[in-house]
HTML snippet that shows the backbone in 3Dmol.js (N, CA, C, O; Angstrom):
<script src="https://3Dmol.org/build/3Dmol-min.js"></script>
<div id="view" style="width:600px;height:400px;position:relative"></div>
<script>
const pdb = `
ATOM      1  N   UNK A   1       9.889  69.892  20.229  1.00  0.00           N
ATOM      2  CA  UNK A   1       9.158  70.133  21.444  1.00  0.00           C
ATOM      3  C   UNK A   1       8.002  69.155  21.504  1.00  0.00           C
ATOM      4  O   UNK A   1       7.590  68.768  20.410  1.00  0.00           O
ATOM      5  N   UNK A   2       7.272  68.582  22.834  1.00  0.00           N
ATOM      6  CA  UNK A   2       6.622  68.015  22.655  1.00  0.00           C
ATOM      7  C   UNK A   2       5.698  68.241  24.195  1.00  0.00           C
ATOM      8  O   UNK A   2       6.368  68.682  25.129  1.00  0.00           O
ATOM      9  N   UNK A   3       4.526  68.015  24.408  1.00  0.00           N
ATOM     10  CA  UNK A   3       3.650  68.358  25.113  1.00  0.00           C
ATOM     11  C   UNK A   3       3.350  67.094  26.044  1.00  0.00           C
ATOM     12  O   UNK A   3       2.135  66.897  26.052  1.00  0.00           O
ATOM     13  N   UNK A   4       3.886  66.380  26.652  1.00  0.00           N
ATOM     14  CA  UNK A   4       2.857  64.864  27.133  1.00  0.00           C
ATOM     15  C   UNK A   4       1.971  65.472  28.068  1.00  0.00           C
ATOM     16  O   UNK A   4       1.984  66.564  28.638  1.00  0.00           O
ATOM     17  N   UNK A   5       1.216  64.519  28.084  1.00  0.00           N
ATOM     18  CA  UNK A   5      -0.186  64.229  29.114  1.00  0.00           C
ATOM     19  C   UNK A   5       0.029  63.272  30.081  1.00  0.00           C
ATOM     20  O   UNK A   5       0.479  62.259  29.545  1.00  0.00           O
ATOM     21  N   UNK A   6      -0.088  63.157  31.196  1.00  0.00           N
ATOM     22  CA  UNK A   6      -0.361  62.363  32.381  1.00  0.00           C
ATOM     23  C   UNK A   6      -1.324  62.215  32.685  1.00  0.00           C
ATOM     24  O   UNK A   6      -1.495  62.977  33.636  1.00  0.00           O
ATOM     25  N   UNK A   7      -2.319  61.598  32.468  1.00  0.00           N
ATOM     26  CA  UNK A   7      -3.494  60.877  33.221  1.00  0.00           C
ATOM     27  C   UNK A   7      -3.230  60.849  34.718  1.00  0.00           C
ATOM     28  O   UNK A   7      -2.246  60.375  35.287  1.00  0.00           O
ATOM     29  N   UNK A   8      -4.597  61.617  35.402  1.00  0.00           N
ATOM     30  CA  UNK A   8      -4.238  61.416  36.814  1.00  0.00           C
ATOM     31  C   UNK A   8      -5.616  61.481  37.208  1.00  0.00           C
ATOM     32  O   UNK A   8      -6.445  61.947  36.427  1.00  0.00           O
ATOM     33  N   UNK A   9      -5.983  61.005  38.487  1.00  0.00           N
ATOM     34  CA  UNK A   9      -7.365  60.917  39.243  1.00  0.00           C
ATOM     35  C   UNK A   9      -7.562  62.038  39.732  1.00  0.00           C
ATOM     36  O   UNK A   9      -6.536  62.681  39.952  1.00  0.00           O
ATOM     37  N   UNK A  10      -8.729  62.618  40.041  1.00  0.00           N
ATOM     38  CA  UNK A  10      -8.871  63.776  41.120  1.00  0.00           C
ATOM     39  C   UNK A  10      -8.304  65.357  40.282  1.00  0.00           C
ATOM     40  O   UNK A  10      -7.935  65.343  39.107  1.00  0.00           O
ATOM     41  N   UNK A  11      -8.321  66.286  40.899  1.00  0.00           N
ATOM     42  CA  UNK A  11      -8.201  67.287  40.479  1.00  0.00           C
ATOM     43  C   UNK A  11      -7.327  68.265  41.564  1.00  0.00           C
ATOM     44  O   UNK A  11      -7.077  69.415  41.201  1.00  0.00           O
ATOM     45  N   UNK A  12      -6.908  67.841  42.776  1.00  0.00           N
ATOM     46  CA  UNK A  12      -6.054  68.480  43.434  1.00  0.00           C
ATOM     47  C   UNK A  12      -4.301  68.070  43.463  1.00  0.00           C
ATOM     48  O   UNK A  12      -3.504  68.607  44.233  1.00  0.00           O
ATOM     49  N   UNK A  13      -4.004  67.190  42.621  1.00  0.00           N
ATOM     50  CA  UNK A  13      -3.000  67.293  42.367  1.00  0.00           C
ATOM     51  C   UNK A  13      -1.599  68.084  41.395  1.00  0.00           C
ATOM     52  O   UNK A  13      -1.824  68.277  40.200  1.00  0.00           O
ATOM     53  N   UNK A  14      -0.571  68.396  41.818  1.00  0.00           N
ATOM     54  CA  UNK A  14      -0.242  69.786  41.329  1.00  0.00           C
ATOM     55  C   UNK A  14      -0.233  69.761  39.665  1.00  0.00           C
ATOM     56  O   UNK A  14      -0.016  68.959  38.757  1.00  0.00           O
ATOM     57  N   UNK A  15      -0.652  71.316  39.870  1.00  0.00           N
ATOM     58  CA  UNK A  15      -0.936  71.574  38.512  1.00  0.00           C
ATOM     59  C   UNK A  15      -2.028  70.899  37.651  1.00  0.00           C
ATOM     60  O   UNK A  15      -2.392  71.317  36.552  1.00  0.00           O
ATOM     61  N   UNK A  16      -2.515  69.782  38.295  1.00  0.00           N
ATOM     62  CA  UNK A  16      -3.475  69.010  37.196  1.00  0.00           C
ATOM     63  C   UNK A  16      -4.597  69.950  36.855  1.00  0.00           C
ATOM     64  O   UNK A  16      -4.791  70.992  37.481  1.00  0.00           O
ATOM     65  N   UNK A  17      -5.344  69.540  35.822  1.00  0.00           N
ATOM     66  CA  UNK A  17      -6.718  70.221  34.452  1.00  0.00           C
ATOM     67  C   UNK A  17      -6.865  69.222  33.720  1.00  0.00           C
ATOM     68  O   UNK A  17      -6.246  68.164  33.599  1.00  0.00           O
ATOM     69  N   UNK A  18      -8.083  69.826  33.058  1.00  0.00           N
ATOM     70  CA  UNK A  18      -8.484  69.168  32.049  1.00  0.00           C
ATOM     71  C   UNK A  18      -7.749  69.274  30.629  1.00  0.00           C
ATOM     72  O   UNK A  18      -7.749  70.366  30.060  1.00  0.00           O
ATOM     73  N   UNK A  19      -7.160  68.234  30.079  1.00  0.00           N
ATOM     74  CA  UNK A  19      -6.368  68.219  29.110  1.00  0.00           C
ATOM     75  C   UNK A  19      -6.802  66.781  27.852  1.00  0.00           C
ATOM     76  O   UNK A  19      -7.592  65.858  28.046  1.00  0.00           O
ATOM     77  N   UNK A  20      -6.129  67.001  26.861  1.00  0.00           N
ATOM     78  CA  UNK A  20      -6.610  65.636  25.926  1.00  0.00           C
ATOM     79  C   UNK A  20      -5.169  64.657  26.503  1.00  0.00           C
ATOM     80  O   UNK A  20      -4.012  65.047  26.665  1.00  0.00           O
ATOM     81  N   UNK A  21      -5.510  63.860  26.630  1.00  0.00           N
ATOM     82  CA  UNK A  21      -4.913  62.687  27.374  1.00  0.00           C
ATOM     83  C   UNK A  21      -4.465  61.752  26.413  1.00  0.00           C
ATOM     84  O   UNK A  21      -5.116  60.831  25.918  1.00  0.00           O
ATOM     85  N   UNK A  22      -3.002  62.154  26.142  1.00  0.00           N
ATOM     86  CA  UNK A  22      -2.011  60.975  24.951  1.00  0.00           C
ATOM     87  C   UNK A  22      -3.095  61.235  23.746  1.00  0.00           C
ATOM     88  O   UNK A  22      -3.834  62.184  23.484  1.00  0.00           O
ATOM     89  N   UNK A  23      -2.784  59.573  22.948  1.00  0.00           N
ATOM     90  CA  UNK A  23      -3.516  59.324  21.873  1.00  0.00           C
ATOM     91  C   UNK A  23      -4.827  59.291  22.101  1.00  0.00           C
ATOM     92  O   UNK A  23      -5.441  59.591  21.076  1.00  0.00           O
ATOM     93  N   UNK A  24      -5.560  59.040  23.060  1.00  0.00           N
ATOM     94  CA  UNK A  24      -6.959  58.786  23.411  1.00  0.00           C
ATOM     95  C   UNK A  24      -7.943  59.784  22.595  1.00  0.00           C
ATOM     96  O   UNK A  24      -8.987  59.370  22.092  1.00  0.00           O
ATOM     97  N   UNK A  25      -7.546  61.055  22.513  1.00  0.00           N
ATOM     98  CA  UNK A  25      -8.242  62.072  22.386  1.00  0.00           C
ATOM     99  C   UNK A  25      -9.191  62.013  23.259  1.00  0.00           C
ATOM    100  O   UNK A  25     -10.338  62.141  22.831  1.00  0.00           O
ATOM    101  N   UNK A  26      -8.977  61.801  24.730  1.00  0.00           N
ATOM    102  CA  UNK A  26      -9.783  62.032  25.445  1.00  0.00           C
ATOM    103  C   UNK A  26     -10.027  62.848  26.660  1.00  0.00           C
ATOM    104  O   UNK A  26      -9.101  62.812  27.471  1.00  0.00           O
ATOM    105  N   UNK A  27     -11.231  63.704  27.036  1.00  0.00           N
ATOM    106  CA  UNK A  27     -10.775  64.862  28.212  1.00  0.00           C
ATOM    107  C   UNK A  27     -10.629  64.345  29.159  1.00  0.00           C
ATOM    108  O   UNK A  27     -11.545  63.559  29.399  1.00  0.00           O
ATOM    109  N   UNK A  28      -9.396  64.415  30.351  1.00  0.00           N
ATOM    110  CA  UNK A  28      -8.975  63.760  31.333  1.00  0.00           C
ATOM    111  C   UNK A  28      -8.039  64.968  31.994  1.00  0.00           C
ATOM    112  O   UNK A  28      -7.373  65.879  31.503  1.00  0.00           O
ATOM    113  N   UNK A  29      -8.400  64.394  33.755  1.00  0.00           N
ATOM    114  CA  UNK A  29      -7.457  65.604  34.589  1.00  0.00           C
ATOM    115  C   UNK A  29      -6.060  64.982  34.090  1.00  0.00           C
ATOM    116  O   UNK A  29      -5.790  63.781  34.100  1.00  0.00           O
ATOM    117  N   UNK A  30      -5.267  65.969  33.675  1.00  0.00           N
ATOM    118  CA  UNK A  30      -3.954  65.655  33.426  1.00  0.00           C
ATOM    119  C   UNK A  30      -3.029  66.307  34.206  1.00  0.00           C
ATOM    120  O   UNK A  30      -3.380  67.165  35.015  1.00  0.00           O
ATOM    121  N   UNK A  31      -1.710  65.939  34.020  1.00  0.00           N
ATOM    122  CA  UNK A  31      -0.394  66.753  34.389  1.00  0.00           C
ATOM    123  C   UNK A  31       0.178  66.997  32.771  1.00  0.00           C
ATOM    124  O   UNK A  31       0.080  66.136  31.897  1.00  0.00           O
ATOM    125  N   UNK A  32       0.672  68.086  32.611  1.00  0.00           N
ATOM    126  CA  UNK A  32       1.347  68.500  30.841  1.00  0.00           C
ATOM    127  C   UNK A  32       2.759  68.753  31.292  1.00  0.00           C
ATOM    128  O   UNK A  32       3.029  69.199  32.407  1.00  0.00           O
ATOM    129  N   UNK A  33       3.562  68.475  30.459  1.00  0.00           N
ATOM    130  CA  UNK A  33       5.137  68.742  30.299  1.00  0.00           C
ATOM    131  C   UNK A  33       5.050  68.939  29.214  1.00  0.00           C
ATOM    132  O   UNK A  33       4.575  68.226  28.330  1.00  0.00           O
ATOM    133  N   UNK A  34       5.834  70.667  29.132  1.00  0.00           N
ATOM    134  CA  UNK A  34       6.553  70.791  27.577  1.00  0.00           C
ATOM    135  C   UNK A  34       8.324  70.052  27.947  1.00  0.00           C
ATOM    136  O   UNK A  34       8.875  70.309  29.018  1.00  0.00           O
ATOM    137  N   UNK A  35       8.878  69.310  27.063  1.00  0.00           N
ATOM    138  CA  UNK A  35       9.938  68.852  27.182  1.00  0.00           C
ATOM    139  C   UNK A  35      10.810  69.280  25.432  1.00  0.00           C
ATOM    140  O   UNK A  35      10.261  69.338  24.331  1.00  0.00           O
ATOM    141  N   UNK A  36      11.976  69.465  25.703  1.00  0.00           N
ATOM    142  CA  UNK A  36      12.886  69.294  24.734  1.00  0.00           C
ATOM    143  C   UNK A  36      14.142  68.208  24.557  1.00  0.00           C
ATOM    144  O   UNK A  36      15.006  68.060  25.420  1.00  0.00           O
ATOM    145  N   UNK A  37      14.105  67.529  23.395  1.00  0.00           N
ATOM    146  CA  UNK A  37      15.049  66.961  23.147  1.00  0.00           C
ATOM    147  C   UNK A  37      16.198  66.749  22.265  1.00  0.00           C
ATOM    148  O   UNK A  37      16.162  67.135  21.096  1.00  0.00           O
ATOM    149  N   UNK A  38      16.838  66.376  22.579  1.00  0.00           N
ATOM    150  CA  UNK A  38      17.870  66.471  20.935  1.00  0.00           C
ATOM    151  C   UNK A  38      17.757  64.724  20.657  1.00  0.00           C
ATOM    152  O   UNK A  38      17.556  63.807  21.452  1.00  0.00           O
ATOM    153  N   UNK A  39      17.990  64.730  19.113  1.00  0.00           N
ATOM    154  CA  UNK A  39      17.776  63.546  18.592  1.00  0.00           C
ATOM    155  C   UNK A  39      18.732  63.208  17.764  1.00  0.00           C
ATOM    156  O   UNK A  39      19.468  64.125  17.400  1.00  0.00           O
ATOM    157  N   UNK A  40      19.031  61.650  17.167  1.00  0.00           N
ATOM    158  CA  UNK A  40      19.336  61.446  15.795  1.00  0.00           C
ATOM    159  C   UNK A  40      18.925  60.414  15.461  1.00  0.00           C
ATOM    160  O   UNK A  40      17.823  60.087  15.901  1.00  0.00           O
ATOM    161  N   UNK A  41      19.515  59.664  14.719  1.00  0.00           N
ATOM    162  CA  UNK A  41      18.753  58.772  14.134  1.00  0.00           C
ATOM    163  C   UNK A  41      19.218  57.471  15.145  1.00  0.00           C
ATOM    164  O   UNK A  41      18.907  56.342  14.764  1.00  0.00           O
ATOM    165  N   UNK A  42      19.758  57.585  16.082  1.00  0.00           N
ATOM    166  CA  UNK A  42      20.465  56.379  17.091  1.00  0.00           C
ATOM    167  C   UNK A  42      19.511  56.567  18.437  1.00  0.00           C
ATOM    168  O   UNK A  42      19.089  55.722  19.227  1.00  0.00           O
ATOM    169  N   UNK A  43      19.317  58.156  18.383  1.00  0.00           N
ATOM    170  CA  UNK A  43      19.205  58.157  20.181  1.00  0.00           C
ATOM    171  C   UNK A  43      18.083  59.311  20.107  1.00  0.00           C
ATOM    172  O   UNK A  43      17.943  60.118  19.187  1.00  0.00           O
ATOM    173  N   UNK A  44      17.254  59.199  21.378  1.00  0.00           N
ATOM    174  CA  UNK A  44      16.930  60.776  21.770  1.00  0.00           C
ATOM    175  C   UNK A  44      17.533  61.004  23.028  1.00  0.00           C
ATOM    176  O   UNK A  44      17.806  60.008  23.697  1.00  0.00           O
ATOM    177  N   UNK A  45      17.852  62.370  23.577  1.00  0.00           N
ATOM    178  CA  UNK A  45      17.977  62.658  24.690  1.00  0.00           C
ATOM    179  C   UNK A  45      17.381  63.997  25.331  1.00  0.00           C
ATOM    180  O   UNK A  45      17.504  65.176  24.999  1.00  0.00           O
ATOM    181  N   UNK A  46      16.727  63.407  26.318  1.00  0.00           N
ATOM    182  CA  UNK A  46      15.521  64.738  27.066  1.00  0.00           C
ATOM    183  C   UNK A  46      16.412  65.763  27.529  1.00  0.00           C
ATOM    184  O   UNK A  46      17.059  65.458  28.531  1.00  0.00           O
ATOM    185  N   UNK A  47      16.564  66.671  27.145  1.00  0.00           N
ATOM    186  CA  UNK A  47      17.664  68.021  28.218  1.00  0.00           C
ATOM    187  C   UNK A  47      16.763  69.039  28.920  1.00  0.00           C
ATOM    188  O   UNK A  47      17.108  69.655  29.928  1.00  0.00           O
ATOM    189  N   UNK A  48      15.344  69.193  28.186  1.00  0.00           N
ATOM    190  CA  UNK A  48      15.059  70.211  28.965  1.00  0.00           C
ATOM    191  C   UNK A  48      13.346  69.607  29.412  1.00  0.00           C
ATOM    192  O   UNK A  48      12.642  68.834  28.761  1.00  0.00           O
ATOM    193  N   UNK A  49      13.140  70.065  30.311  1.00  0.00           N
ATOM    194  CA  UNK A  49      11.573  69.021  31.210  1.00  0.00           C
ATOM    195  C   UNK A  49      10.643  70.556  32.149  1.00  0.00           C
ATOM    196  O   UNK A  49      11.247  70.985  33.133  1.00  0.00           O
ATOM    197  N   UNK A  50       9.881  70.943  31.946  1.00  0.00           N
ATOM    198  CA  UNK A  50       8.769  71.824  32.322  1.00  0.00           C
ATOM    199  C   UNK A  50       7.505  71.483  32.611  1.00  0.00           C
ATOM    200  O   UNK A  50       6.766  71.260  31.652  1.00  0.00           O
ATOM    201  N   UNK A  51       7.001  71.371  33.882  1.00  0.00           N
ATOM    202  CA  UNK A  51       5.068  71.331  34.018  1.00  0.00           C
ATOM    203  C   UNK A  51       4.842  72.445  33.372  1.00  0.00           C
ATOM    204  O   UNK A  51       5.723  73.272  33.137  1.00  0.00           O
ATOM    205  N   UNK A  52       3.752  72.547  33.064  1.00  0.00           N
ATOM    206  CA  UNK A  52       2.874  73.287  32.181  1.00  0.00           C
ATOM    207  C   UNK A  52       2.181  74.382  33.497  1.00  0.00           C
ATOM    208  O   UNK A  52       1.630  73.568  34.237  1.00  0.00           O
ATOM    209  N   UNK A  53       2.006  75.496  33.982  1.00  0.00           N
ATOM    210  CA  UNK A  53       1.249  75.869  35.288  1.00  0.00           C
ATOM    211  C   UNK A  53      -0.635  76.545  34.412  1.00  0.00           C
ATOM    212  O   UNK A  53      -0.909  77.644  33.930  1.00  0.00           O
ATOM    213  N   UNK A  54      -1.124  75.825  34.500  1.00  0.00           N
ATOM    214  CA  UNK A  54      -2.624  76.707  34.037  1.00  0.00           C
ATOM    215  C   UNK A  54      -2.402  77.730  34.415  1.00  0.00           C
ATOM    216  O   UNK A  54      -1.562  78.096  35.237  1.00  0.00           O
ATOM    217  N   UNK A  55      -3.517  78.575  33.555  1.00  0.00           N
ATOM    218  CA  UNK A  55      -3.567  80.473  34.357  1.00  0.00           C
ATOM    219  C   UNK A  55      -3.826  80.224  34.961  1.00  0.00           C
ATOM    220  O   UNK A  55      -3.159  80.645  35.906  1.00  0.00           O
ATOM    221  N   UNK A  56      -5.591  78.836  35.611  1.00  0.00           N
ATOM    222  CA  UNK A  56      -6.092  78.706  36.863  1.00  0.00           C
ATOM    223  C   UNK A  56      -5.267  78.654  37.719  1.00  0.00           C
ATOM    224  O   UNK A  56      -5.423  79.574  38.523  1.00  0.00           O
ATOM    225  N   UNK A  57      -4.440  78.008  37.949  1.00  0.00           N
ATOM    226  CA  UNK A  57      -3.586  77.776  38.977  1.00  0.00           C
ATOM    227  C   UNK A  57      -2.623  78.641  39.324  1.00  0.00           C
ATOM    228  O   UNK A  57      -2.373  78.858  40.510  1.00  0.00           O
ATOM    229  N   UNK A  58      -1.984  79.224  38.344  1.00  0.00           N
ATOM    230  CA  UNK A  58      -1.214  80.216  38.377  1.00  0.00           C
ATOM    231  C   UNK A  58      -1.624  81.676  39.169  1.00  0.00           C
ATOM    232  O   UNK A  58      -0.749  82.287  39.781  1.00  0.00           O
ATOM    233  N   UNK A  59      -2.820  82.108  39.113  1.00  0.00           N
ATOM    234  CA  UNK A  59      -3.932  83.113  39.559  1.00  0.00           C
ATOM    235  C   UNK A  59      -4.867  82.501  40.986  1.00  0.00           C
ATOM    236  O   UNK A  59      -5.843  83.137  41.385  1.00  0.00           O
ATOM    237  N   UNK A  60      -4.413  81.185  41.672  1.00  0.00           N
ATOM    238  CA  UNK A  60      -5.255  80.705  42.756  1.00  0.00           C
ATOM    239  C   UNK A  60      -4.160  80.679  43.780  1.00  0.00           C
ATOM    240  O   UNK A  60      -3.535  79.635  43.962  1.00  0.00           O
ATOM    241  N   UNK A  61      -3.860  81.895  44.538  1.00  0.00           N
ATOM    242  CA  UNK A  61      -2.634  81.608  45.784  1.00  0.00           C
ATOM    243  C   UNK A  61      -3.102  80.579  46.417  1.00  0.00           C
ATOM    244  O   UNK A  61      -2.087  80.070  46.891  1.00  0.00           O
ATOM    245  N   UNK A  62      -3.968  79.961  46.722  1.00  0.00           N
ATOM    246  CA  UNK A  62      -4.429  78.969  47.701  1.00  0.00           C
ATOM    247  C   UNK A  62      -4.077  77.894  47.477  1.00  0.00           C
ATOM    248  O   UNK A  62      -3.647  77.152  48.360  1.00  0.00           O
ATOM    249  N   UNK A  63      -4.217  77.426  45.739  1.00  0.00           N
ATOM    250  CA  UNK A  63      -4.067  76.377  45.316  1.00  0.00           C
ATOM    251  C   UNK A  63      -2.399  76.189  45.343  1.00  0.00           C
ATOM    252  O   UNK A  63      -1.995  75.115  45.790  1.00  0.00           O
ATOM    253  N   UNK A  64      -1.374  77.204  44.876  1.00  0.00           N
ATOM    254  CA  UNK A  64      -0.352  77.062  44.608  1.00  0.00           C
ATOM    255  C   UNK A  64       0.215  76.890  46.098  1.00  0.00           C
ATOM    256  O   UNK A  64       1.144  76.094  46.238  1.00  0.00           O
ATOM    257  N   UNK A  65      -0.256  77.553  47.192  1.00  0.00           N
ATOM    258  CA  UNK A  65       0.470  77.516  48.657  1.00  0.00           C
ATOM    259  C   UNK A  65       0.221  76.057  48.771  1.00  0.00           C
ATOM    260  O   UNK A  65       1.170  75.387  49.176  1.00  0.00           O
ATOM    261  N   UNK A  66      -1.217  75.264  48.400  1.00  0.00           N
ATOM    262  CA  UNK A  66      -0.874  74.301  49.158  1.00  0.00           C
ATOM    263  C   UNK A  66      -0.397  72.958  48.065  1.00  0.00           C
ATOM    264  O   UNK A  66      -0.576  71.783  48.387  1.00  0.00           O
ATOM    265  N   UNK A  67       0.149  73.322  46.917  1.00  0.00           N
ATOM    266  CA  UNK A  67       0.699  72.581  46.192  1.00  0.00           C
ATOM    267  C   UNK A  67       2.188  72.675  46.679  1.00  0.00           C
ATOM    268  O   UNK A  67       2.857  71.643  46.731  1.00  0.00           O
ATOM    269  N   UNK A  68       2.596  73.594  46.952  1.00  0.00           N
ATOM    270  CA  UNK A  68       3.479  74.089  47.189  1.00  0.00           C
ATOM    271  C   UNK A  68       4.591  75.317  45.712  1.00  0.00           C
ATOM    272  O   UNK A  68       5.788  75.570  45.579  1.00  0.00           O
ATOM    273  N   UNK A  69       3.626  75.624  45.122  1.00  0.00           N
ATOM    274  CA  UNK A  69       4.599  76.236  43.548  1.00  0.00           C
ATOM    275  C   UNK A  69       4.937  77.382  44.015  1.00  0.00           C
ATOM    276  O   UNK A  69       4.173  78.218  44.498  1.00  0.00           O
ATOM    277  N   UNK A  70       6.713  77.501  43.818  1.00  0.00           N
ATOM    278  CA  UNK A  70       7.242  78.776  43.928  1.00  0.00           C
ATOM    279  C   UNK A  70       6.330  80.215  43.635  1.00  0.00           C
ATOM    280  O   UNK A  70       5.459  80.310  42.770  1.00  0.00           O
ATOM    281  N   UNK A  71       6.707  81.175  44.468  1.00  0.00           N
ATOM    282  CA  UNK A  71       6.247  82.468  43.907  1.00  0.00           C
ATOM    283  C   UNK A  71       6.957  82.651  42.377  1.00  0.00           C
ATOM    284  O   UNK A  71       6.540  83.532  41.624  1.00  0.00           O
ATOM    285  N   UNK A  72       8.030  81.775  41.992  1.00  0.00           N
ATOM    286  CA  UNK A  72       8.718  82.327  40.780  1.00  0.00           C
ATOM    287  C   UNK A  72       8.433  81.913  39.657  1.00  0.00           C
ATOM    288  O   UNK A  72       8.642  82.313  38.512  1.00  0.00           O
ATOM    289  N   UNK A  73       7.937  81.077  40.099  1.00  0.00           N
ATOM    290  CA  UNK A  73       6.984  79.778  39.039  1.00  0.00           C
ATOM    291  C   UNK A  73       5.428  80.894  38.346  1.00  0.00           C
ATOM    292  O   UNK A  73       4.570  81.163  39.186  1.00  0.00           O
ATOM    293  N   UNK A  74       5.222  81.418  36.926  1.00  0.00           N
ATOM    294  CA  UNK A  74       4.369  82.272  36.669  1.00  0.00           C
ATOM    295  C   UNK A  74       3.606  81.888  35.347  1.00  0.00           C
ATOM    296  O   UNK A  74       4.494  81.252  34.779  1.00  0.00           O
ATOM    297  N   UNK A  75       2.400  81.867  34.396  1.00  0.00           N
ATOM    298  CA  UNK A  75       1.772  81.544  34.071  1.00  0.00           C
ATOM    299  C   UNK A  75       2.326  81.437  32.809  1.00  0.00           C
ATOM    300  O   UNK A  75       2.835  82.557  32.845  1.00  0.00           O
ATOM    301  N   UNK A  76       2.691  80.965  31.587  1.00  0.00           N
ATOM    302  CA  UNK A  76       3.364  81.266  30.331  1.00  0.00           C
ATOM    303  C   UNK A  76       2.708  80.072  29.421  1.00  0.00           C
ATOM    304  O   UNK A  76       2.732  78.897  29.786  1.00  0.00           O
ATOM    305  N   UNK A  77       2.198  80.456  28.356  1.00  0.00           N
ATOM    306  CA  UNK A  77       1.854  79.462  27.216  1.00  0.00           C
ATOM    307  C   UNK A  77       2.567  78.411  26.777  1.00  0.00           C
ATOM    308  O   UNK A  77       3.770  78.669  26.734  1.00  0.00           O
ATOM    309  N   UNK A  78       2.259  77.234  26.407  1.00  0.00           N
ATOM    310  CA  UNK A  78       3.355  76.192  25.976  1.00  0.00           C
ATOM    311  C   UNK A  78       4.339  76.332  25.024  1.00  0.00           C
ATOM    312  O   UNK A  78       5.387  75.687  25.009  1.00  0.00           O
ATOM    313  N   UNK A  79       3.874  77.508  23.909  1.00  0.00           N
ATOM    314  CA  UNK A  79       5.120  77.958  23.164  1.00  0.00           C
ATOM    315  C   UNK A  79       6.248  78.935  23.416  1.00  0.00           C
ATOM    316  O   UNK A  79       7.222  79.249  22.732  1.00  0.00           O
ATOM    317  N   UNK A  80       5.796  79.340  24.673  1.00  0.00           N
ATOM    318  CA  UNK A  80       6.317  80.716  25.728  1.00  0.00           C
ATOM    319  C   UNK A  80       7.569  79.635  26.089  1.00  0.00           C
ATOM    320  O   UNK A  80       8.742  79.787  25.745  1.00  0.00           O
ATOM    321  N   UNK A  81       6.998  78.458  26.901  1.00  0.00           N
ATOM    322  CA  UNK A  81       8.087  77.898  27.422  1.00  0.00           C
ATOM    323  C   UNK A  81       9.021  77.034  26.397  1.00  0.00           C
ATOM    324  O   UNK A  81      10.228  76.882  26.582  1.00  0.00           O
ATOM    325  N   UNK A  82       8.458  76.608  25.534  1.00  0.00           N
ATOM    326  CA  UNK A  82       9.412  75.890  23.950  1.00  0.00           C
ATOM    327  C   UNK A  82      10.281  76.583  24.156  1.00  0.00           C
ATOM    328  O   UNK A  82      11.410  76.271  24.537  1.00  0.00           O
ATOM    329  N   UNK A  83       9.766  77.843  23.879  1.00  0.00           N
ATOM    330  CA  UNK A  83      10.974  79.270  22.947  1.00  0.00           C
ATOM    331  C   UNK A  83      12.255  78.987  24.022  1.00  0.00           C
ATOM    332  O   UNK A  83      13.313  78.415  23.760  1.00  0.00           O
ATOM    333  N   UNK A  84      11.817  79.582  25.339  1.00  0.00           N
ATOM    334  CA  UNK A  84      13.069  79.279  26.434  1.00  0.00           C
ATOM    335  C   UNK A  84      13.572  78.313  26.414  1.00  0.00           C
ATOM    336  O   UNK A  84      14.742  78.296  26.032  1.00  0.00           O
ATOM    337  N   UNK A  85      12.923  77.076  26.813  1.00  0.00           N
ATOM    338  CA  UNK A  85      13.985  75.976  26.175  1.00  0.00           C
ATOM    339  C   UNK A  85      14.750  75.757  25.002  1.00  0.00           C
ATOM    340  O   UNK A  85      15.880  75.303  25.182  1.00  0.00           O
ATOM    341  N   UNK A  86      14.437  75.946  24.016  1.00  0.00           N
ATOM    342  CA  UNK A  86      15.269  76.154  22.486  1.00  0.00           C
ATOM    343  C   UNK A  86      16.246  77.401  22.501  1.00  0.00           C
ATOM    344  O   UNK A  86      17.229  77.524  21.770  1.00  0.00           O
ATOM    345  N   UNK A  87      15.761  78.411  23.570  1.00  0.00           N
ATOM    346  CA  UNK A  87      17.022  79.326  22.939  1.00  0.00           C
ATOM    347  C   UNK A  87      17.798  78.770  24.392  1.00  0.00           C
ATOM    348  O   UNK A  87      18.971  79.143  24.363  1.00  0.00           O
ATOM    349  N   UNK A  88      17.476  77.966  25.685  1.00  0.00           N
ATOM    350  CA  UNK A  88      18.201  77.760  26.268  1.00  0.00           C
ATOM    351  C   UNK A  88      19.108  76.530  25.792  1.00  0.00           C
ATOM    352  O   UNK A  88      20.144  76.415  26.446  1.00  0.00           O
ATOM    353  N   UNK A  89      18.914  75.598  24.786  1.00  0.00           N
ATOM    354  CA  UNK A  89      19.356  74.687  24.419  1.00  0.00           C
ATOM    355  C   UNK A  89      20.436  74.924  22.988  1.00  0.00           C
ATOM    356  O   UNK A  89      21.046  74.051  22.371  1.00  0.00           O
ATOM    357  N   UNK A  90      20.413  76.155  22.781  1.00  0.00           N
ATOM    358  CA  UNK A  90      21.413  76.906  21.777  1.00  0.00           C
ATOM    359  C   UNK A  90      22.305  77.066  22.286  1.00  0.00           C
ATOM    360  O   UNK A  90      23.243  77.632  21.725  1.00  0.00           O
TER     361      UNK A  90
END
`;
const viewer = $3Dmol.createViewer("view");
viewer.addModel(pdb, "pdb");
viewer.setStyle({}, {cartoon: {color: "spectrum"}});
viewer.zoomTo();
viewer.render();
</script>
């Protein structure tokens, strides 16, 4: 499993927060993906890809109406969503 960071400007773009940004170790509005992949020693391949939704955002109807995020789309920790991907990738 792995977490990336997107560096992004501004703070109204979806889903973005404050996050540590790549290697930088630095605080920056980000976008987060938990992603899963399978690997070997030839290849990786991405199968499973998730934004990350903050509680903030998750808990701001305003923000999500005008991002546009499903009502189905709901607040879950980054290891919340690993787990689903790994047992969906079983």
């Amino acid at each position: 499993m792995t977490t990336p960071a997107f560096p992004k400007r501004g703070s109204t773009r979806l889903v973005c927060h404050t996050s540590t940004a790549g290697s930088s170790a630095r605080q920056a509005n980000c976008q987060v993906a938990v992603t899963l992949s399978l690997a070997n020693r030839h290849a990786s391949l991405p199968v499973a890809y998730r934004l990350y939704l903050p509680k903030a955002w998750a808990e701001d109807d305003d923000r999500r109406a005008k991002a546009g995020v499903p009502e189905e789309i709901t607040f879950k920790t980054k290891p919340q969503i690993a787990l689903e991907q790994i047992r969906w990738g079983v």
